[in-house]
C-alpha positions, 0 to 999 in steps of 0.5 A: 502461441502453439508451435507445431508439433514434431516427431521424435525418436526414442528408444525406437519408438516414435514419439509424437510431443506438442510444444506450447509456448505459455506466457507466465501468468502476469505479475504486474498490479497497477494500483492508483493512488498517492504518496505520502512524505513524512518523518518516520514518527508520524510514518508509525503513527500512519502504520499504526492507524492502517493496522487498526482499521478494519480490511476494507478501510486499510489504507496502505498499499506499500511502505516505500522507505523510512519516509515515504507511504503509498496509499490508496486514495478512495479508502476512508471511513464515511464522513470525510471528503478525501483520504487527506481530509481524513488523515489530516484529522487523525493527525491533528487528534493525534497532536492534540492528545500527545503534545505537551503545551506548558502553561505558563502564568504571565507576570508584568512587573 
């Protein structure tokens, strides 16, 4: 919304100045998406997983705290129904790789 303009003296001269009133440029971004809760471990391993993506499928908008993700929900490789179904397989690759399951023999005496 413009003010109207006004006339000042200075100097002796009569200066003519136009005073605008501008709204700053908005600084609000609305995003949808979805919080995830965790343990900080697989928190990492989520931070991890969104680095290694390329830029298109990187999936975190903000890390929140030491146990909260906020994620878009529509970024995830092809071949999956949902970005949950998506991490949900990630993790379980994940467990499979790095959980250790001792066999033990079974003795029945």
């Amino acid at each position: 919304m413009a003010a109207p303009s006004r006339t000042e003296k200075s100097s002796g001269r009569n200066v003519k100045t136009n005073s605008t009133i501008e709204k700053p440029p908005s600084k609000v971004h609305l995003y949808a998406g979805k919080m995830i809760t965790c343990d900080a471990t697989l928190k990492q391993f989520l931070m991890q997983l969104n680095h290694a993506q390329p830029q298109e499928l990187q999936f975190v908008i903000r890390d929140l705290d030491d146990r909260h993700l906020f994620i878009h929900r529509q970024r995830f490789p092809a071949g999956y129904a949902t970005v949950e179904q998506w991490l949900q397989y990630e993790v379980q690759q994940w467990n499979r790789q790095w959980t250790f399951q001792q066999q033990c023999e079974r003795e029945d005496h």
